[in-house]
C-alpha positions in Angstrom: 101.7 -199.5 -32.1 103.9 -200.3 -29.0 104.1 -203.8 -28.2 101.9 -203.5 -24.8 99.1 -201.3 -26.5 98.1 -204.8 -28.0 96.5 -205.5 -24.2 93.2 -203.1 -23.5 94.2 -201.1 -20.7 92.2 -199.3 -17.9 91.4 -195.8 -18.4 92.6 -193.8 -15.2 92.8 -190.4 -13.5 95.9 -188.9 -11.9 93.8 -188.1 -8.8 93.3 -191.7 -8.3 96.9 -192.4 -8.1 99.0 -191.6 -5.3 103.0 -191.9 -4.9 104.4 -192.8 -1.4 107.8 -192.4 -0.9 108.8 -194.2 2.5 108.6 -197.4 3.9 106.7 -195.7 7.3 104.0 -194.8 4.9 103.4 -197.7 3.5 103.4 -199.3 7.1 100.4 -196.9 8.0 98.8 -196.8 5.0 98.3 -200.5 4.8 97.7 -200.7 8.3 94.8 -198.1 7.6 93.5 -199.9 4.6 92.7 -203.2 6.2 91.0 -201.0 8.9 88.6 -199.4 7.0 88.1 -202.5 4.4 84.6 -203.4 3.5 84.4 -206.2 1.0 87.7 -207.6 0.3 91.7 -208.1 1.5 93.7 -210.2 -1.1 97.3 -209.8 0.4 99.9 -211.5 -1.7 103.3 -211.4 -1.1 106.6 -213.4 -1.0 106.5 -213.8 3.2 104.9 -212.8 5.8 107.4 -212.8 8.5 106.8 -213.9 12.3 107.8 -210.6 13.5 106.4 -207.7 15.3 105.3 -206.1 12.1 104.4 -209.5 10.4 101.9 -210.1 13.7 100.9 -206.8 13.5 99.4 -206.7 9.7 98.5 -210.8 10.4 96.1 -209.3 14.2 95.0 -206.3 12.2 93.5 -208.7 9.3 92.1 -211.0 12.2 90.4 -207.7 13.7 89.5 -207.0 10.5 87.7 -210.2 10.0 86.1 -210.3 13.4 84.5 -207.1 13.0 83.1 -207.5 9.6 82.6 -211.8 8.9 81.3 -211.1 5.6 85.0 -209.5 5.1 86.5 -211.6 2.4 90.2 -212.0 3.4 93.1 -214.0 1.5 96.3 -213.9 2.1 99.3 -215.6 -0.6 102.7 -216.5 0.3 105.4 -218.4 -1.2 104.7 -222.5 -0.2 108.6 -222.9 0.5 109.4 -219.7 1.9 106.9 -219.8 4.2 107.7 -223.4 6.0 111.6 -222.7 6.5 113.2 -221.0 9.2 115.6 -217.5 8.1 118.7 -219.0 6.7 121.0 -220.3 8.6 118.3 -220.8 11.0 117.3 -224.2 13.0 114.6 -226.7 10.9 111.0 -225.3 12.2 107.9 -224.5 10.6 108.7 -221.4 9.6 106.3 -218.4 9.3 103.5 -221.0 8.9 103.5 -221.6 13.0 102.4 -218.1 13.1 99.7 -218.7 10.9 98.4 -222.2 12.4 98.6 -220.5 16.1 96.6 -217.3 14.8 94.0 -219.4 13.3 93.5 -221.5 16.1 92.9 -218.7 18.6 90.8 -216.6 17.0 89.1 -218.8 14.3 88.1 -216.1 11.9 87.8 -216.2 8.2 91.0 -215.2 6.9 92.6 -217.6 5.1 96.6 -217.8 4.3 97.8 -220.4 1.4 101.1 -221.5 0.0 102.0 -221.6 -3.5 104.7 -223.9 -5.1 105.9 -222.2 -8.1 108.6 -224.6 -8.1 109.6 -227.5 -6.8 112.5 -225.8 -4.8 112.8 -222.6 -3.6 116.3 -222.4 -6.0 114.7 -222.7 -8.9 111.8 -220.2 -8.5 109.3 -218.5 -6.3 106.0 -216.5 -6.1 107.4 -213.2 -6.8 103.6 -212.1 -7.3 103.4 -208.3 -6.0 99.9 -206.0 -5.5 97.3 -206.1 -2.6 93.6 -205.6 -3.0 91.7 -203.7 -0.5 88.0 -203.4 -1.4 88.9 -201.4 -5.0 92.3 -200.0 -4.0 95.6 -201.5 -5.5 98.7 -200.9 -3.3 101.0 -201.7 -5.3 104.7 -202.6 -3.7 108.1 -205.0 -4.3 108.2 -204.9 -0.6 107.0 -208.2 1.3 106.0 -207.8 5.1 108.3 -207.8 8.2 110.2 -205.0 10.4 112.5 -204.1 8.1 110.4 -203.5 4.8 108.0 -201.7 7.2 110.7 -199.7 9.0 109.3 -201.0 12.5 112.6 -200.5 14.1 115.4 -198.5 13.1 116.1 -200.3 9.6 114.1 -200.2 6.8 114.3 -201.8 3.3 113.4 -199.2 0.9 110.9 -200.1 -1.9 108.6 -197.9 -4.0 105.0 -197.8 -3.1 101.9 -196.9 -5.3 98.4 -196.5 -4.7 96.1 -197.2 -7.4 91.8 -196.7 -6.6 90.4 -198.4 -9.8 87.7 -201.4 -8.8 88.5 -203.1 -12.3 92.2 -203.4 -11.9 91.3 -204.2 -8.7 88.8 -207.2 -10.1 91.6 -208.5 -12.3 93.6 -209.2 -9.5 91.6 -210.9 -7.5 90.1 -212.9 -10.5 93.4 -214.3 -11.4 94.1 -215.3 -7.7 90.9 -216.8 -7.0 90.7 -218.9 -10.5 94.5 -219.4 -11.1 96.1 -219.6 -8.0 93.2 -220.7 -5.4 91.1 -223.0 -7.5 94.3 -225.4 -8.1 94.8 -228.2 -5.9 98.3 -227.1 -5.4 98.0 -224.3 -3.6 96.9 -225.5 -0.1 96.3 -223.7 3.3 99.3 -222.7 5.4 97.1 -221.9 8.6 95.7 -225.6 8.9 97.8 -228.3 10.4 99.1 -230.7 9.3 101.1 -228.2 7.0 101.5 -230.1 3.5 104.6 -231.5 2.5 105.6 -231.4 -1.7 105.0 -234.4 -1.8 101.4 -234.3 -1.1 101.0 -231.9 -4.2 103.7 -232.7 -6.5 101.2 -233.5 -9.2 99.3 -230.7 -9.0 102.1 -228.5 -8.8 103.6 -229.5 -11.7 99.5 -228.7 -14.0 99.9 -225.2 -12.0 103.3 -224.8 -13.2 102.3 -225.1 -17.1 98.9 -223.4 -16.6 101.1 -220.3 -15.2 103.1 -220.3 -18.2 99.7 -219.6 -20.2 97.8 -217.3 -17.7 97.1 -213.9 -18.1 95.1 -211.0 -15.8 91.8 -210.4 -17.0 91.1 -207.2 -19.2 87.6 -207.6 -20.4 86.5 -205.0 -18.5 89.2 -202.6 -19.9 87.7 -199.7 -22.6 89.5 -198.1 -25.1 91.2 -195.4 -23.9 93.7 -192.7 -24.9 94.8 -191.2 -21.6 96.1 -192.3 -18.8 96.1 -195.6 -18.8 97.1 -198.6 -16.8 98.2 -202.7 -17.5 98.5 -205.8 -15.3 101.3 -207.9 -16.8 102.1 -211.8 -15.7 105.2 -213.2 -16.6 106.4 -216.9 -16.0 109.2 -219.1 -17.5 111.2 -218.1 -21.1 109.4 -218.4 -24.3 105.8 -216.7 -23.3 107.0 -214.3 -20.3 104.8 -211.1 -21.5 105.7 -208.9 -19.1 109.7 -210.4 -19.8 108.4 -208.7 -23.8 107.3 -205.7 -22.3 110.6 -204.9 -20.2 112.4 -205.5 -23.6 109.8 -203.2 -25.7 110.8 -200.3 -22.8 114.0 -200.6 -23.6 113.6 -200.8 -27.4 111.8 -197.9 -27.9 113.1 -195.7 -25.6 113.5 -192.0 -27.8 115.1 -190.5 -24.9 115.5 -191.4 -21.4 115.4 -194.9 -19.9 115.1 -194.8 -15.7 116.2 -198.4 -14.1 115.6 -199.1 -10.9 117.3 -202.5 -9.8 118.6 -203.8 -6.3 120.5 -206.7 -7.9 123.1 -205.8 -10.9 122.9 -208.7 -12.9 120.6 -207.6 -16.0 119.6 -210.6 -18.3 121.9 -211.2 -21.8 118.7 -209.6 -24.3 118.3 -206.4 -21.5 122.2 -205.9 -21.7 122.2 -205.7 -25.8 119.5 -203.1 -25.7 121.6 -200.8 -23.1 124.1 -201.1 -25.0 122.5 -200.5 -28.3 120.6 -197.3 -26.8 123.7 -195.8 -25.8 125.2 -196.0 -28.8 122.3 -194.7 -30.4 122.5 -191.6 -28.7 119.9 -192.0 -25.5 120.2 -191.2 -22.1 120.4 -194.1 -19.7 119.6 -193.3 -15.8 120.5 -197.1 -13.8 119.5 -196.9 -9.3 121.7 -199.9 -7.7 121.8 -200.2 -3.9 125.1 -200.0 -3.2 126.6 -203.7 -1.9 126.6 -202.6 2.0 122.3 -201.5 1.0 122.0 -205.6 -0.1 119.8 -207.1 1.7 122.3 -210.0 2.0 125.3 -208.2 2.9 126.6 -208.8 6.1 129.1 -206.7 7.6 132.9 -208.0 7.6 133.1 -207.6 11.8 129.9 -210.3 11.7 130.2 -214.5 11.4 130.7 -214.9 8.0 128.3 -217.3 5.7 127.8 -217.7 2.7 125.4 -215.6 1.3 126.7 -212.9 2.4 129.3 -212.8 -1.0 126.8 -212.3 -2.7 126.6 -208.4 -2.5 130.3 -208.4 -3.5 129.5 -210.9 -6.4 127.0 -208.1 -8.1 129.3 -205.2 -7.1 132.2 -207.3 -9.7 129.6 -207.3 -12.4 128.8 -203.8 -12.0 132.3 -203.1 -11.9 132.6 -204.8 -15.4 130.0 -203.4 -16.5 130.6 -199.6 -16.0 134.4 -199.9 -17.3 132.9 -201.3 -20.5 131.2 -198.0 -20.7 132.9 -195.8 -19.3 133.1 -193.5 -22.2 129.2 -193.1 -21.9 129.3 -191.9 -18.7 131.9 -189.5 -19.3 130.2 -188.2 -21.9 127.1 -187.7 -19.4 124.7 -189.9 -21.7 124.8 -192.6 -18.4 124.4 -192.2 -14.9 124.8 -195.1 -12.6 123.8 -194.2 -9.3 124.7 -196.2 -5.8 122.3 -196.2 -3.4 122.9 -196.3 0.4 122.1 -194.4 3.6 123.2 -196.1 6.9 122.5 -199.7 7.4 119.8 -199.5 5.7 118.4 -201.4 2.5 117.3 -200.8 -0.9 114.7 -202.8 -2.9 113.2 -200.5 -5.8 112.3 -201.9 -9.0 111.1 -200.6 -12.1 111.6 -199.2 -15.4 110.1 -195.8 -17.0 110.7 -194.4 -20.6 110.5 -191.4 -22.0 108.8 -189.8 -18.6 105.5 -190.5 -20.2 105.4 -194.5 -19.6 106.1 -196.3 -16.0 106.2 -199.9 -14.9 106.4 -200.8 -11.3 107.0 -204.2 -10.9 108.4 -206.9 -8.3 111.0 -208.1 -11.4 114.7 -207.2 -10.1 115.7 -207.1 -13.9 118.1 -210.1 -13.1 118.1 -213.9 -15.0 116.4 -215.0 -11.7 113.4 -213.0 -12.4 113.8 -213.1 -16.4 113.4 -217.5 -16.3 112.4 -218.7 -13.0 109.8 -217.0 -10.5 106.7 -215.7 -11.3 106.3 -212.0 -11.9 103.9 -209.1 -12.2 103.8 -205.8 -12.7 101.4 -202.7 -14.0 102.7 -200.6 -16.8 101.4 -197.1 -16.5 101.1 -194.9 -19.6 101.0 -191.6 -19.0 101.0 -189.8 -22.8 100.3 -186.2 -21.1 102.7 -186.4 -18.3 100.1 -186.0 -15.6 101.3 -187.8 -12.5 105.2 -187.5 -13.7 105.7 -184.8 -10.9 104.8 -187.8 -8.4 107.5 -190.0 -10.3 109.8 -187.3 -10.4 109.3 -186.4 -6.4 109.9 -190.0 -5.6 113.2 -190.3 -8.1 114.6 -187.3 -6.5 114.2 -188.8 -2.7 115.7 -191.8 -3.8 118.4 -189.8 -5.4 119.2 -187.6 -2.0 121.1 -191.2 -0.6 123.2 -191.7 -4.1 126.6 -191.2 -5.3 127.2 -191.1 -9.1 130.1 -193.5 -10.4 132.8 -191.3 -12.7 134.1 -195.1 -13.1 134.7 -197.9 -12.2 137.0 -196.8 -9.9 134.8 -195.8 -7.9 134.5 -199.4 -6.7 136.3 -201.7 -5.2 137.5 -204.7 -6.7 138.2 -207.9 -5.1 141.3 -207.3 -4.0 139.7 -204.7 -1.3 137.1 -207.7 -0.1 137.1 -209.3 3.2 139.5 -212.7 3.0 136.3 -215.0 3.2 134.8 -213.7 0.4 137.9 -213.2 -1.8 138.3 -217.1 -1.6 134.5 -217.8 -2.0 134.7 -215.8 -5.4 138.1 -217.2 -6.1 137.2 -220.5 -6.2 133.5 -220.2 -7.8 135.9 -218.5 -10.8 138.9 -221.5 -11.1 136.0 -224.2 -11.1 134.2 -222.1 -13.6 130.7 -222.1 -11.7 130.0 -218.4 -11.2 128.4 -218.0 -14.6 125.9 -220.5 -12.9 125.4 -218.9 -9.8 124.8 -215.6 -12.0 121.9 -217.4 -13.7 120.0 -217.7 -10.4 120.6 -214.5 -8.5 
């Protein structure tokens, strides 16, 4: 028995799963969802960003609300996130002013609350992907602004699945109303005064080690042996489940393994199983974004800041990375793919094995998401292959904006980087600190 068939699972039927493949449709779709919403919103995300799209979902929920008051609406952002300004940008409330300013015009019964993961921002964040509306799961790594809803010219890919199952639906919302609401550290954002850490530092610390235990709620799941679906909660090191089921998907991979990762930076156990499964013979598919499709990079003819090396930072571990195995890929047993089309971004995550078993998750497959935020995901196991022409439609989309590497060659190496970021990563390497940063991007 595979490691995740030890959690009950929700029998499901392919007609009640549906595959967008564009950030446009997910921008209309949820806009349409909270329209026709009955019973219940539960929105949770890493920001919900004061801009015209951000205001746009935030009115339509308000509308929402007004029109239907016993509408149940919740809406879950990062604590940090969510009181800072973009970075670089002035000290300022951040995206809660939106909220406050909302609230106090048109007083309805949505409600918008922080959660602290961590104590900083650095060291982890509410990574927590999935919105309820009444019994429909959209499922999606993307978080709400212009560019993940393509409201403008840019978008920020992401991959985008819609899942009508009212128990799924039930565990979700359990877990954020008796996990995440009920604790005294997660308090309103659309209330002033906004809380400062320090007015929940207690609490927040009980949250952390009660998220280290919690798990989504399958009592309601039958035995089943078709297609079937998972919610999986991961948080810290030692008792990440969804951390053990990325690794099982890579274990027990007979034949294919499909990656999809925005950041290259996979954790040390992921990187001994890709290595082992090459040598044993399987075929390993890997979707980057290329460094220009980060959403950090910032091109060389803009002010240059700091983050911005970051894009050229995970393009020198890939680079490592596919000389080591080079001989796999000339052999045609891996395919590394670089994403990029325009200015645009590219933010898919999410593992499938064997075409028969799919997890879609917010985890970017990096030690960020491996030991400090907290992390979801729904595995979706699919024994007779019945919504794998939806998987494969959305693969081969994604695939029309790639290039396959023949090598590392292919790349460019720091010698071709702008002179900013050549000393940046010059001098993180002679102090001996970039196997740090690596541990937190």
């Amino acid at each position: 028995m595979a490691f995740w068939q030890n959690t009950p699972g929700f029998g499901l039927s392919a007609q009640d799963c549906e595959v967008l493949t564009d950030a446009k449709q997910y921008h209309q779709t949820l806009l349409k969802l909270i329209s026709q919403a009955k019973t219940r919103i539960y929105i949770t995300a890493l920001y919900l960003q004061d801009d015209e799209a951000g205001r746009e979902v935030l009115h339509a929920l308000h509308q929402a609300a007004q029109q239907n008051p016993a509408l149940d609406v919740k809406v879950l952002v990062d604590f940090h996130r969510a009181q800072r300004g973009l970075i670089g940008a002035e000290k300022s409330e951040g995206n809660a002013k939106l909220y406050c300013d909302l609230k106090a015009q048109l007083g309805t019964q949505v409600e918008v609350y922080g959660v602290p993961v961590k104590a900083k921002e650095l060291f982890g964040v509410l990574h927590l992907k999935g919105f309820v509306l009444d019994d429909t799961v959209l499922y999606s790594g993307a978080s709400l602004n212009n560019v993940y809803l393509h409201q403008d010219d840019k978008y920020r890919l992401d991959r985008y699945f819609l899942i009508q199952h009212p128990e799924l639906a039930d565990s979700f919302c359990d877990f954020t109303d008796k996990v995440l609401i009920a604790s005294d550290a997660v308090p309103r954002l659309d209330i002033r005064p906004l809380p400062t850490l320090l007015d929940i530092r207690t609490e927040q610390k009980q949250l952390m080690k009660q998220l280290k235990k919690a798990s989504y709620d399958v009592s309601k799941a039958t035995s089943w042996s078709g297609l079937t679906v998972r919610p999986f909660l991961g948080f810290g090191r030692r008792t990440n489940k969804l951390n053990r089921l990325i690794k099982a998907l890579f274990d027990t991979t007979e034949q294919e393994l499909v990656l999809y990762t925005p950041y290259f930076n996979f954790p040390a156990p992921l990187l001994r199983s890709l290595r082992r499964l090459l040598k044993t013979g399987k075929k390993v598919t890997i979707v980057v974004g290329d460094k220009t499709a980060n959403d950090f990079y910032i091109s060389p003819d803009q002010p240059f800041n700091r983050i911005a090396a970051l894009p050229y930072l995970y393009e020198t571990i890939l680079y490592k990375f596919v000389k080591s195995q080079r001989r796999y890929i000339n052999s045609g047993l891996l395919d590394v793919y670089l994403w990029q089309d325009g200015n645009n971004s590219f933010h898919l995550k999410g593992v499938s094995r064997d075409g028969n078993t799919h997890l879609m998750s917010g985890h970017n497959l990096n030690p960020r998401a491996w030991g400090l935020d907290i992390e979801n995901g729904i595995l979706i196991e699919d024994p007779e292959q019945a919504i794998l022409p939806q998987i494969e439609l959305e693969k081969q989309a994604v695939l029309q904006h790639c290039r396959r590497l023949n090598g590392h060659e292919d790349l460019e190496t720091i010698a071709d980087y702008p002179a900013p970021v050549k000393k940046l990563l010059g001098q993180a390497k002679r102090v001996k600190v970039d196997f740090i940063i690596k541990r937190f991007i």
